[in-house]
N, C-alpha and C positions, 0 to 999 in steps of 0.2 A: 511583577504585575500579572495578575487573575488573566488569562485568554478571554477574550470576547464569545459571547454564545451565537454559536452561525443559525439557528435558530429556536425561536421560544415558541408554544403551542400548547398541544393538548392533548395528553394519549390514552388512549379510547379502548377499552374492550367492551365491547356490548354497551350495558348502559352505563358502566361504570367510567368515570373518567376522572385525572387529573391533569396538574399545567407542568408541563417538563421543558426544560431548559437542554439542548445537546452543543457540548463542547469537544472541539477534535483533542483524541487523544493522541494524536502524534503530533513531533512540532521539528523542524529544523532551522531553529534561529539561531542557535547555538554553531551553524556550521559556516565557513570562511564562505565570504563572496568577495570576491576580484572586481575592482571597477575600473572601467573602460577609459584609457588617458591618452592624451596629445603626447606624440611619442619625444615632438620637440622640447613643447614647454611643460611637460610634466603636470598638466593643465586637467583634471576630468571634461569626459564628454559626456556634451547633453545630445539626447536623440529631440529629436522635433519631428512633427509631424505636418507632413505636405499636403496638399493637394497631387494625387497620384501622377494628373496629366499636365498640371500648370506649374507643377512646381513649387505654387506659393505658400506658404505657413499659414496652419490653419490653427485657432485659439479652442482650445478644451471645449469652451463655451457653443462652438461653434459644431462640434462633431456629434452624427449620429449613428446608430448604428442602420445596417441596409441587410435584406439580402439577394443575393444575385440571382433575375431571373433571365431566361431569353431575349427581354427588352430592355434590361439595364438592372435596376436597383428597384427593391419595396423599401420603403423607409418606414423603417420600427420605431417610436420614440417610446422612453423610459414610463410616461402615459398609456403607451397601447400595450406594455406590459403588465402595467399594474393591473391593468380592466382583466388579464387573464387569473381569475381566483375561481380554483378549483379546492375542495372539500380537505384535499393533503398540503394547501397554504396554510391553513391553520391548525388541522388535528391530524394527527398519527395514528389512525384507525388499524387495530389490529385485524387483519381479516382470516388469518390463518397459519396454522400452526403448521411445523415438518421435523421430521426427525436431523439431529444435526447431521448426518451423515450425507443426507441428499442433497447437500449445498457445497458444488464443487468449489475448489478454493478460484477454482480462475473468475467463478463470479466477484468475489469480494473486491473492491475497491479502498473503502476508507472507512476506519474505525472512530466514533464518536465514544462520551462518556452522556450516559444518561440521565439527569438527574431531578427530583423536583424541583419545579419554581415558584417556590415562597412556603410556608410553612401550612397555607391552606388543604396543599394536598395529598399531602407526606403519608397520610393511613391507604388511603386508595392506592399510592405509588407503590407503597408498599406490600397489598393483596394483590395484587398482578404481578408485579416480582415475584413474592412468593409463590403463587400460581404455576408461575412458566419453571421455575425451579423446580416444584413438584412434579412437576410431569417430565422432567428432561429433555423438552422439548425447543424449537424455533420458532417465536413471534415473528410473522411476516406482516410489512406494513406499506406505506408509500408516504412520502417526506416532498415541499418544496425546498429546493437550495439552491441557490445562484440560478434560478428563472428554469430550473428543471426539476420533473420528477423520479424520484430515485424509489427505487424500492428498499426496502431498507430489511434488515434481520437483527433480531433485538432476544438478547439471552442474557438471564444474572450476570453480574461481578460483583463481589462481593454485597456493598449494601445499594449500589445503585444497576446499572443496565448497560448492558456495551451494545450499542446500534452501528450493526456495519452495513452501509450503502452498498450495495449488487449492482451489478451489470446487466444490460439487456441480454437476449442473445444474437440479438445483431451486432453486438459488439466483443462478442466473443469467436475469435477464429477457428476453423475447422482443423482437429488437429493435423486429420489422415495429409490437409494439404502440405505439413511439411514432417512428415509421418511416414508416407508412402511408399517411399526410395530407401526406407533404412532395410536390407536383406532381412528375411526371415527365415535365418540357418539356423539348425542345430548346431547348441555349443556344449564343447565337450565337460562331463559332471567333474572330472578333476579340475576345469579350471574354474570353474564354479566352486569347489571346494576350499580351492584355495586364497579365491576374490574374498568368500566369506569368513574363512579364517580372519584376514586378514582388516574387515568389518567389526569382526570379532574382540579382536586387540586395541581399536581405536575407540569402542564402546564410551559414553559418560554421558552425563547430566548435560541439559541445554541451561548453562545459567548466562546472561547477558552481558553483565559486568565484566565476562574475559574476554568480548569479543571487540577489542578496539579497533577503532578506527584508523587504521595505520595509515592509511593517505593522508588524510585528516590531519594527525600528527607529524606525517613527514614534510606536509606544507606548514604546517606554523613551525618546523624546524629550518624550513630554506627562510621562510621571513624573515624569521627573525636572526638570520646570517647574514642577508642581504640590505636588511637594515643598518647590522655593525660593518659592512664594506667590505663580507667575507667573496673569494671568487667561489663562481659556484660551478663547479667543473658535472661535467654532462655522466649520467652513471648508466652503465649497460647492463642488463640483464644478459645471464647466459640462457641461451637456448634450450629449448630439455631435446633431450636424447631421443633419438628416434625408437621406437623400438623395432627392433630385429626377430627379434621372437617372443612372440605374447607367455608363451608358457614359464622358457626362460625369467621374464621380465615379472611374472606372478611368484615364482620360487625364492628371486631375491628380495621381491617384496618380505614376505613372510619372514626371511633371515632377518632383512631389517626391524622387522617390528618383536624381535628379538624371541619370536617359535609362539608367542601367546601367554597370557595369562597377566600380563601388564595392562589392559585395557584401562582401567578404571584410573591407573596412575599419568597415563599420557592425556595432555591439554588436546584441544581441539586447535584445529586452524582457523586464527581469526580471520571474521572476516565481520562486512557491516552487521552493524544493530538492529536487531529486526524484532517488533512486535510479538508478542507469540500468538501462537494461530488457534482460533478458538476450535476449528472445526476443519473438517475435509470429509470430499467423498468421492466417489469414480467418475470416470471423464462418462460411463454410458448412465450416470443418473442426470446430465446435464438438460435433458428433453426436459422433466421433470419440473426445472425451473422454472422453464418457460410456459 
């Protein structure tokens, strides 16, 4: 089944516009969820919702949302939301372009697929695409979604637009705060040589398909053991080794990865499935965004 489009509108350069539909390109429905059961009767549970101070069960119908001020609650109903339409509830107004490089990746949030809605405006969806493409450039915009505005950054893929939602910079943390306490010694260029060496031999292509999801897999291996009445005996990892000496510990690296020139032949270490990243830039272009 097709994903729902989280929203439909209008995207706007100057005076040109058409109607574009954005659907999230990431999805985890495919991944196990565990439901919460009566340990007696093997029974699932249901969560219910109370009344915080009485205790008493309170019906859907019946629940609003509030927020908390010094004298209790404002109560917001799904009414005094709607009356909030701002110009980015319904159109995707481009207002400015940036080089992809200025867009730290710690902004990025969440990547959408862009694409037109309906057949009406596929040529105009299309000279804007191609536009932003020509220029190698970042379409900056602002989106409603879920009763917020997002800024959003929108560049080619293939024949449609990948729109990735950014962060404020309130909501991006300072790095120095957990930055500040790491020493800043001089480190010696042999071990520097040899870390890179060693960089060197593990070299290859990022392709996505070898990177599974081994938790993933080793949970639908205990299910489905536990389901045929297998016992499931408790497994330990060994510890890694402390290290004693760093230089030491770089030298047999490098034996291990067998002196060089294997790079291209060794797998990478799996690990989760990740998006690929359209862009990045320096943590000191992050003012820039703001």
């Amino acid at each position: 089944m097709a994903p729902r489009a989280n929203w439909k509108g209008y995207l706007r350069l100057s005076l040109v516009s058409c109607p574009i539909a954005l659907y999230p390109a990431t999805t985890d429905r495919e991944k196990i969820r565990l439901n919460l059961l009566d340990k007696a009767t093997g029974h699932r549970i249901r969560m219910q919702k109370v009344d915080a101070d009485t205790g008493d069960p309170v019906e859907a119908s019946d629940i609003v949302k509030g927020y908390k001020t010094a004298d209790g609650y404002v109560e917001i109903t799904e009414e005094d939301l709607s009356s909030i339409e701002i110009e980015s509830s319904r159109t995707l107004d481009i207002t400015r372009f940036v080089p992809h490089e200025e867009i730290d990746d710690l902004y990025n949030v969440r990547p959408y697929y862009v694409v037109p809605d309906g057949e009406a405006g596929q040529q105009a969806f299309a000279v804007i695409r191609e536009a932003i493409r020509a220029r190698g450039m970042v379409a900056l915009g602002r989106v409603v979604i879920s009763t917020r505005e997002h800024v959003i950054a929108l560049e080619p893929r293939g024949k449609g637009l990948m729109g990735t939602l950014l962060r404020y910079p309130y909501e991006v943390r300072d790095e120095e705060e957990f930055f500040e306490d790491i020493p800043d010694e001089p480190i010696p260029k042999e071990m520097i040589d040899l870390a890179t060496h060693i960089i060197d031999t593990m070299k290859g292509k990022f392709t996505p398909d070898e990177f599974e999801d081994r938790y993933e897999t080793a949970l639908r291996e205990l299910i489905a053991r536990k389901e045929t009445g297998q016992t499931i005996a408790p497994s330990r990892q060994a510890a890694p080794s402390k290290v004693v000496n760093l230089m030491d510990a770089l030298r047999r690296s490098v034996e291990e990865q067998g002196g060089g020139g294997r790079g291209s032949e060794r797998k990478p270490v799996a690990r989760r499935p990740a998006a690929k990243k359209p862009r990045g830039r320096t943590s000191q272009s992050r003012k820039k965004a703001s």
